[in-house]
Structures are given as structure tokens and as C-alpha cells.
VOZA-675003 format. One record per residue: x, y, z of N, C-alpha, C, O in turn; residue in one letter. Coordinates in steps of 0.05 Angstrom, whole numbers, plus 5000, padded with zeros to 4 digits. Example, Ala and Ser with C-alpha at 12.3 -4.5 7.8 and 13.67 -1.06 7.14 Angstrom:
2
526448865156524649105156526449345156528549345169a 525749555142527349795143525850015157526850235161s 
# end
This chain:
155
823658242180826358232192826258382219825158602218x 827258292244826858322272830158512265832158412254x 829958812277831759022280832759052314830959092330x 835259032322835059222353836459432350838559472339x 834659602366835259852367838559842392838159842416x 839859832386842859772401842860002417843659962440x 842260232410842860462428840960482450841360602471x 839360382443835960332467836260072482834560032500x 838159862479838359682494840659742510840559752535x 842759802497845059902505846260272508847960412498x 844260302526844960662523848360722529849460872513x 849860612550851460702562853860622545856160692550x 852860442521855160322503857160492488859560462484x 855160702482855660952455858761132474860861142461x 858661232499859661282503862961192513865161302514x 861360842525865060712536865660572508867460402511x 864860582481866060582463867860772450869760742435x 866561062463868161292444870461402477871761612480x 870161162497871661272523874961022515877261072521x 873960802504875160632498877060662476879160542471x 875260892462877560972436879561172438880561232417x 880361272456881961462478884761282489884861112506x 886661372475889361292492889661402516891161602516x 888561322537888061462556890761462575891361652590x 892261232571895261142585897061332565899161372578x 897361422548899361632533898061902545899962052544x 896562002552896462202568896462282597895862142616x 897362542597898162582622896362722648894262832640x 896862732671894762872690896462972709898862932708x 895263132731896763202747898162992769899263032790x 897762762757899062642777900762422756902862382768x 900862332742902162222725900262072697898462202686x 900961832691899561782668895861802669894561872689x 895061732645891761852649889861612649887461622643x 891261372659889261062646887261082670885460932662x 886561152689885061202709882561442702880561492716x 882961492689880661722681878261632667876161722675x 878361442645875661272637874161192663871761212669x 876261092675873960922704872561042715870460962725x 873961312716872961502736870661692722868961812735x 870861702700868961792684865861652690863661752692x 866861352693864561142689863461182717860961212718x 864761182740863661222767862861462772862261502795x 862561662758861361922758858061792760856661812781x 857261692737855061582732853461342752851061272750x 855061282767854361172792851361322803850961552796x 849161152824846861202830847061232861845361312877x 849961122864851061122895852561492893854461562878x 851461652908852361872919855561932927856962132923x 856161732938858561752953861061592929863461652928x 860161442916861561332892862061572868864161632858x 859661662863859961912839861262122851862762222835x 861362242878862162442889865462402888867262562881x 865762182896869062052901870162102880872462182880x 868662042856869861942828870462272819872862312814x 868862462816869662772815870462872829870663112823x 871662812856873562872871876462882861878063062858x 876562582858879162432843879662532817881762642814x 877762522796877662692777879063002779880963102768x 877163102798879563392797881763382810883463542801x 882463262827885463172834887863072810890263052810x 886063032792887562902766887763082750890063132744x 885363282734884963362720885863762725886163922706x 885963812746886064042743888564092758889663952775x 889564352746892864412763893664702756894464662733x 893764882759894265112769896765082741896665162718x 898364962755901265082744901264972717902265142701x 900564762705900664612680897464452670896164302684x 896564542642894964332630895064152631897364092626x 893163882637893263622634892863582612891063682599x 894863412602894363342566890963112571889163132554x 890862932592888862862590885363022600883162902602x 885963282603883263372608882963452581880763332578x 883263532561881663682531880063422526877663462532x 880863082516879362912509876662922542874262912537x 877262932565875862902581873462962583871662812590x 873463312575871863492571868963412563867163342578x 868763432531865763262531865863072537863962972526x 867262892551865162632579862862772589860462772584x 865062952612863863082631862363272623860463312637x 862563372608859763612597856663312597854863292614x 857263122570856163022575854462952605852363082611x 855562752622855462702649853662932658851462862667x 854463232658852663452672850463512657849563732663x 848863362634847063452624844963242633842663282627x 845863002650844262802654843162922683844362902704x 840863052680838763172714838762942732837863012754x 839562652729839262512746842862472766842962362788x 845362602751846862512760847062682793846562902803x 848462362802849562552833850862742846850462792870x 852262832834854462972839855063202814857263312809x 852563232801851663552787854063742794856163782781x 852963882822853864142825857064112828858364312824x 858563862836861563832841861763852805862464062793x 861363702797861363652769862263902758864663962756x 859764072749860464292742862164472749862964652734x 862664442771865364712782866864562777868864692770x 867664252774870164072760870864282729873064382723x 868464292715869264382686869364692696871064852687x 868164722707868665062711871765082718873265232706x 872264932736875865032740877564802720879764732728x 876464702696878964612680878664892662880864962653x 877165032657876765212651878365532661878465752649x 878865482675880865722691884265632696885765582714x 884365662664887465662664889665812667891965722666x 889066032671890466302666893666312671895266482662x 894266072689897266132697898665902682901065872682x 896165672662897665502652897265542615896565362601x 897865782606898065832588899265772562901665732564x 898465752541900165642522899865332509900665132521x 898865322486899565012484896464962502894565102510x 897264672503894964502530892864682545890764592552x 893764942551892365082575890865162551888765052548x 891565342532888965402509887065182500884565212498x 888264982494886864742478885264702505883564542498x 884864752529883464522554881264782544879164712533x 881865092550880365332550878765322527876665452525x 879965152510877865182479875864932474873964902458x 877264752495875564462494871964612514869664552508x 872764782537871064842548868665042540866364982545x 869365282525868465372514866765362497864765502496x 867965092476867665032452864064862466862064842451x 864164752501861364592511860364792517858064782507x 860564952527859765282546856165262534854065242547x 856565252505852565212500851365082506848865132504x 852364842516850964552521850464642544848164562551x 851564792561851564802590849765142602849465182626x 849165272587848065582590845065522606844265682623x 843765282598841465302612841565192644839465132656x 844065192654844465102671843465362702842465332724x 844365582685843665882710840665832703840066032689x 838665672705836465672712835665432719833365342715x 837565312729836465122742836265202773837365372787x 833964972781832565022820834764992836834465122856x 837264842834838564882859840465102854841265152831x 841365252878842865472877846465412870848265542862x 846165172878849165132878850365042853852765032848x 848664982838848564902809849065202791850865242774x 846665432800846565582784850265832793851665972779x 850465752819852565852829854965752812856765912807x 855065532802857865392784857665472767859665582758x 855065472749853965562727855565902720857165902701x 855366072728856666272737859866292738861566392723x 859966162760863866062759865366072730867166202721x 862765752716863765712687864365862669866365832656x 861966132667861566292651863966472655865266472635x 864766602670866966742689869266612678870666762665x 869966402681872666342683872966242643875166172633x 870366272626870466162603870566492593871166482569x 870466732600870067022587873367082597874167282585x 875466972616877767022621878967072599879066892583x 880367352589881267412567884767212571886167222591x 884967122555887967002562889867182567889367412562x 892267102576894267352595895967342566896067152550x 897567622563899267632537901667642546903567652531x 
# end
């Protein structure tokens, strides 16, 4: 009996299936609904520089906000952890200061702002071997992360 290995033919499947299983239009971002965030997830992964860079640009334009949690960054979270563990992606070091500041909620407390703080945290190991990596600007976010993930919440 001839077997395919589905995950070895299809690597990128595993994930826009579990990106696909995400009501991503019932959640919210800093700019309004969240159906734009899969895509942008997917163009992270881009081999074009200026495409992945754009796409985590946009991403934190969406995802991060000072004053209020995005109901759509907690599901976001392991994408993008994911995404930063791949050494080939383009846009690494934006990447990571992306999760480093969904991570720095301090003024959007309560509710959403914990759940984004605990979605981050909860990757924080996946991501520790990161302060030894060769480029500086990597190990510099790496840092950020750690920092803004030890923020005791405000009472």
C-alpha cells in the first residue's frame, strides 16, 4: 500500500488549516474587524523581503494598541511565535519586537490585555534561545520580549 506523507508534501497546509479554523471576521483589531490578519500572517512567510516586512508592519498596525487589547491578537500569537522560529524568515527581528510589544500591555489591562499577556508568555520558551542568536537586533528584541513579559501587571 503506497502512503503520502501529507505533511512532507504539504508543509504549509498544517498551519492555513488551523489559520482557517479561526473566526477571524468576529474579531477585533485596532482598526476594526480581524478578517485581514490570516493573509497577513501568510505574507509574513513571503521570500520577498519587502512583502514579509509590509505584512508585519500591517500586522502591528492591527494588532497592537496602547489603549485597548485586540480580541484578534491572543489567537494570533502562536502564528507568529511560530513564523519567528523559522531562521529563514525575513523579517525575524520586526517580527519579534511585533510579539514583544503585543506583550506590553500595561495600560490595556483587564480582560483581553491579560489573555494577549498570557498568550505571550505562555510562547516566551519557544522563543528564549533567541538572546543567542548572531544578529544583534534579534538578540536586542529578544530582551524587549523578556522585559515587557516579567511586567508585573498594574493593580
Amino acid at each position: 500500500m503506497l502512503r503520502f506523507d501529507l505533511a512532507g508534501l504539504w508543509p504549509y497546509r498544517k498551519p492555513q488549516l488551523r489559520l482557517d479554523g479561526v473566526d477571524w471576521g468576529s474579531l477585533w483589531t485596532a482598526r476594526g474587524p480581524g478578517h485581514q490578519i490570516p493573509e497577513l500572517i501568510g505574507k509574513v512567510t513571503s521570500d520577498d523581503k519587502k512583502t514579509a516586512m509590509d505584512a508585519v508592519h500591517d500586522l502591528y498596525r492591527l494588532l497592537v494598541s496602547k489603549d485597548a487589547a485586540s480580541t484578534a491578537a491572543v489567537p494570533a500569537i502562536p502564528f507568529l511565535v511560530e513564523l519567528m522560529t523559522d531562521p529563514d524568515n525575513m523579517s525575524r527581528s520586526t517580527l519579534l519586537l511585533l510579539i514583544a510589544d503585543l506583550a506590553d500591555v500595561r495600560q490595556a489591562r483587564g480582560g483581553r490585555g491579560d489573555a494577549q499577556l498570557a498568550a505571550v508568555r505562555e510562547a516566551l520558551p519557544a522563543l528564549r534561545y533567541l538572546h543567542d542568536d548572531p544578529e544583534s537586533s534579534i538578540r536586542w528584541a529578544a530582551n524587549e520580549l523578556e522585559q515587557n513579559c516579567a511586567t508585573s501587571p498594574a493593580s
